[in-house]
N, C-alpha and C positions, 0 to 999 in steps of 0.2 A: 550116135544119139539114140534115146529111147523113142521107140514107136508110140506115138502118142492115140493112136488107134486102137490103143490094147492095154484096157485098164484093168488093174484087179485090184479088192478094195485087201490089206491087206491086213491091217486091223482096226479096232476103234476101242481108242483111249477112252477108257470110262472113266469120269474126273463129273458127278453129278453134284458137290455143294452148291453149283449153280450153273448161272448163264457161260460157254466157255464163249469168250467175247474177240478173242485174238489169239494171234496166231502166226511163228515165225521158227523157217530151219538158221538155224546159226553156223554161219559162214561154211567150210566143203565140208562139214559134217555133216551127219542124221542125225545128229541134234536139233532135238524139234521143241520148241517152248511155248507156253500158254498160257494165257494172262483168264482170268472170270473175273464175272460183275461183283465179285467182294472186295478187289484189289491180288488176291493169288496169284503167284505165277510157279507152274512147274515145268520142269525139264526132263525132258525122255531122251534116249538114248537108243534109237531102234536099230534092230539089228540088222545082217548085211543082205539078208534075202526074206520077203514075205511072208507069214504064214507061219501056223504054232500060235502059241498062247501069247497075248498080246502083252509086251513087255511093260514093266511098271515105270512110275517116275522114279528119278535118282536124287533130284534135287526138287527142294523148293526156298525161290526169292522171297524173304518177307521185308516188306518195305511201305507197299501204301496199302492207303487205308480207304479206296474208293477201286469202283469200274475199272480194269486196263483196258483201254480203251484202244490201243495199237500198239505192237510188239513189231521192232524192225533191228535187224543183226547187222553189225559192218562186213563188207567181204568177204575181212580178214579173219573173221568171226572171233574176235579176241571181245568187242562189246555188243553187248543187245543194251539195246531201248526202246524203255516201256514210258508208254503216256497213259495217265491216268484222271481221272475227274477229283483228285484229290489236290489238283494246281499242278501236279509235278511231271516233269520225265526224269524218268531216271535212269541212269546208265550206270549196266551190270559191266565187272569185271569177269569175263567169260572161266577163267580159270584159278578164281578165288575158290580157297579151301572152306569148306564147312565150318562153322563153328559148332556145331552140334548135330544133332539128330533128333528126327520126327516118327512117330508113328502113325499114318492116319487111315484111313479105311476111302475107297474110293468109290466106292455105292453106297454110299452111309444115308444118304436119304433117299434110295430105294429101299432100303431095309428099315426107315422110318416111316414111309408110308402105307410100307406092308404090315406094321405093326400096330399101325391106326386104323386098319380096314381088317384085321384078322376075324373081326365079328361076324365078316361077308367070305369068309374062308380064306382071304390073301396069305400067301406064304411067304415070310421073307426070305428071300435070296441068300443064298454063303455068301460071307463077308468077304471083299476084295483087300487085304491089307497090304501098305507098301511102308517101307522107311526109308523116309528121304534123308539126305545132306540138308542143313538148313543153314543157307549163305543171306547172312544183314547187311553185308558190306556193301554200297551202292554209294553215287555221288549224284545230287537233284542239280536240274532246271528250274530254279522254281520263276522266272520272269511271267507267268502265266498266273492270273488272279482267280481264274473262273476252270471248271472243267477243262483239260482239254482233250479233245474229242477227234483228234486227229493226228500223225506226223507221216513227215515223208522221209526219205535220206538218199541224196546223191549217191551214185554208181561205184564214187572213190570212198563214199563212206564219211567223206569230209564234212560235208554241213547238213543242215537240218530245216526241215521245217514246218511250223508247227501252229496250232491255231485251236482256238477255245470257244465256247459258248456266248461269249462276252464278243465274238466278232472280231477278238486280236489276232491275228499273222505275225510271226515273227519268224524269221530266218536266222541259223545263230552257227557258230563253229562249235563242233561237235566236243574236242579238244580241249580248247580254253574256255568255251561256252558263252561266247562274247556272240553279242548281239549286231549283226550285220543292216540288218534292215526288217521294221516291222509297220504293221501301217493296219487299220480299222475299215471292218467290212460293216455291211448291218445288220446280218442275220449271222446264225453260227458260222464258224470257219471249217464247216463239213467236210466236202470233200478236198484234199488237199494235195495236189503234185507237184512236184520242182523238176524240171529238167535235167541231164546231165551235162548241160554244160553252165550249168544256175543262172541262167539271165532269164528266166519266164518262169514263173507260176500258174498253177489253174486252181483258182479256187471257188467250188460250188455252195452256196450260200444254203441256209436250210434255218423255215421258220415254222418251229414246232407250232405255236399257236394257233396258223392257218393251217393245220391239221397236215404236215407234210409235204409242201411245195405247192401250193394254191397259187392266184397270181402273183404272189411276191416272191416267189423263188428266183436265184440269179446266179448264174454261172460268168466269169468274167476270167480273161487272160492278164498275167500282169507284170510290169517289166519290173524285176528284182533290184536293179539297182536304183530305181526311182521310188519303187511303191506304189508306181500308181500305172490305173488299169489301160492298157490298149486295146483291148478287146472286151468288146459285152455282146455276149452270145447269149443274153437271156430272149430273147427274142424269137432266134432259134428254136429254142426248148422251151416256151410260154407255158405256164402252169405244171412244170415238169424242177423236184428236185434232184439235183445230182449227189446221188452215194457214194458213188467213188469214181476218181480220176489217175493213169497212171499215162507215163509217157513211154514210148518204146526203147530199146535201148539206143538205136542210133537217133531218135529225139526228132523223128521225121514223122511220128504219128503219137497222137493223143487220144487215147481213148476213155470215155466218160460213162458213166452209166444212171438209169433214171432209180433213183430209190423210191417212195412213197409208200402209202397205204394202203391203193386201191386194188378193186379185186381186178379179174385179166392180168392178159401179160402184157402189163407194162413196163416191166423190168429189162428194158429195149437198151444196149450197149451201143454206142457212135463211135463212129473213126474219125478223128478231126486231122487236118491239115493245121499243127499250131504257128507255121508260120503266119498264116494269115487268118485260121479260125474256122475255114468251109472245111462243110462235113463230105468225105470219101465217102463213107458208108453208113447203112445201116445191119448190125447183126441181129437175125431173127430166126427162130420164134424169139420174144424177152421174157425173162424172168417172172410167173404167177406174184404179182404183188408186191413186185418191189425188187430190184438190184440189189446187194448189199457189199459188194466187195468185187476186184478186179487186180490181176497180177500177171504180168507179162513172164512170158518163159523165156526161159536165159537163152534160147535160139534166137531169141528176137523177132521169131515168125509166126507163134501162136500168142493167144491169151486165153486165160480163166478167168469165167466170171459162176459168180456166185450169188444166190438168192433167196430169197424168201420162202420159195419153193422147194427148199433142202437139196436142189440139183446145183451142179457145179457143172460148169460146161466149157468146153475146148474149143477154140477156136483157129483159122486158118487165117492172119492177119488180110495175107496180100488178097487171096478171094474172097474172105469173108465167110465159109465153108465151115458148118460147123462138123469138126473131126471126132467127139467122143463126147459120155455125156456119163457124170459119174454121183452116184446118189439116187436117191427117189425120190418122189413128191410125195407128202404127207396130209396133203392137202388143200394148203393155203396160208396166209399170214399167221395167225394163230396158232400152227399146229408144228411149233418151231422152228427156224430157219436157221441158214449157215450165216454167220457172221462176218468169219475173211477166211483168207487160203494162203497159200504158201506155197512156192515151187523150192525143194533142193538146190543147190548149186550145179549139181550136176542134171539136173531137169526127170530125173527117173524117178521122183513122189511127189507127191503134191498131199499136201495135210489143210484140212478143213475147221472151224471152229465150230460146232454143232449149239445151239442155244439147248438142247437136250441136254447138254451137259457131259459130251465128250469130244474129242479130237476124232476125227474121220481121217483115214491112211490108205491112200491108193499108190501102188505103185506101176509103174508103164515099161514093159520089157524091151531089148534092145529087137 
């Protein structure tokens, strides 16, 4: 297993049209894919040791027309699924052929902005140009009326689940896309986990209007063949929204994280006990202004979490110890943050969604 003690960043995917919002390696590949706040999604293909000129995209998915909002691969890495604020997820065929070709430039608005300040002497940058594969071929979810702003996917890949602005949950087979069980929160369907063995959900509720988890924030456990909640842990976490929630892989720990908008580090990660809901721990320092993403390493004994603070941080489940710490801080909430992360299959990269407008690439040597 890779030493997780020993990062090197190994490049950064420069993709600036916009926010990169998500972010996902597809199945035992280094294929690494990326969804932004347009609806985009492209596909890299990094190669098998760090370092050198940072490799370009080979494809790009066109299909929605809003935010991707979460990007998750099967195992097998034969499909990705991408959820998007256009109503849809949609589910790529991993090794559908192109139907044509793109050419697009990947710092195109750094070299627009340099071209609007050249009166202040700015110089635009050489153009970055790639040409991609441009694969349409996709099949939708569309049971989702409103954004949706979240999904999760079982260990085997088999079902999903998934949840929208509108407060809907729905749980569906991945396959036939048949609807298992869905059921109405009241605030967004934010953070969103399902267990690996699908009988509990954790879903963090999040009410933009009270400015980010104010007193109505709720976090709640939920039993999946019912719908309905066993646990309400918002009590626990009183004026705290939860960004993101993932389960371990043996399904014996819960970890949650507070998002928000305030300044400090409140960006605080918890270890829950989800059979009954009491918190193990807490991991600290927390994230300058907010959590935004969490992804357990296919060891099953660390986790990454990610923030507001453009830092990405490792952690030691069973102590709570934080091992490695990869990124810088920029500042604060405003001065971009990382979106979501991704661990490899094989646990030796971990790829970053930067709201700057690239993918971050660290890799951890054996």
């Amino acid at each position: 297993m890779p030493d997780l003690t020993k990062p090197t960043q190994a490049w950064t995917l420069t993709w600036d049209a916009d926010w990169v919002t998500s972010v996902a390696f597809i199945g035992s590949t280094r294929k690494v894919a990326a969804g932004n706040n347009l609806g985009g999604i492209l596909v890299w293909d990094l190669p098998e040791k760090p370092g050198g000129d940072a490799p370009k995209p080979t494809l790009r998915l066109d299909g929605h027309t809003n935010c991707v909002s979460k990007l998750a691969a099967t195992p097998d890495g034969k499909t990705l699924l991408s959820a998007s604020y256009d109503h849809t997820v949609r589910l790529w065929d991993t090794s559908a052929v192109p139907t044509g070709e793109d050419k697009i430039v990947l710092n195109a608005m750094a070299i627009a902005d340099a071209e609007r300040r050249k009166n202040n002497g700015a110089k635009a940058p050489p153009a970055m140009p790639a040409t991609v594969g441009v694969v349409k071929a996709s099949t939708a979810f569309d049971a989702h009326k409103e954004w949706v702003v979240n999904l999760d996917l079982t260990r085997d890949g088999k079902t999903v689940i998934s949840g929208d602005d509108g407060g809907h949950v729905i749980i569906w087979d991945r396959e036939s896309k048949a609807i298992q069980k869905r059921w109405q929160v009241k605030g967004w369907a934010y953070a969103l986990a399902l267990s690996s063995d699908k009988k509990q959900a954790c879903v963090g509720e999040r009410f933009p209007l009270v400015f980010d988890g104010g007193r109505h924030a709720a976090i709640k456990l939920w039993d999946t063949s019912t719908g309905e909640a066993t646990k309400d842990l918002s009590a626990e976490f009183k004026g705290m929204h939860m960004a993101a929630a993932a389960y371990s892989l043996d399904g014996k720990v819960l970890a949650v994280g507070r998002g928000g908008e305030s300044d400090g580090a409140s960006g605080i990660v918890t270890l829950l006990d989800p059979a009954n809901g009491k918190k193990i721990k807490a991991l600290t320092p927390g994230h300058i202004s907010g959590l935004t993403d969490l992804a357990f390493h296919p060891d099953g004994k660390h986790l990454a979490s990610a923030g507001r603070d453009t830092v990405v941080r490792i952690w030691e489940v069973a102590s709570g110890k934080l091992v490695s710490e990869v990124g810088k801080s920029r500042g604060g909430q405003f001065k971009d943050w990382i979106h979501a992360v991704s661990w490899s299959a094989d646990g030796a990269w971990l790829a970053a969604a930067d709201m700057a407008g690239a993918v971050n690439v660290w890799h951890f040597s054996k």
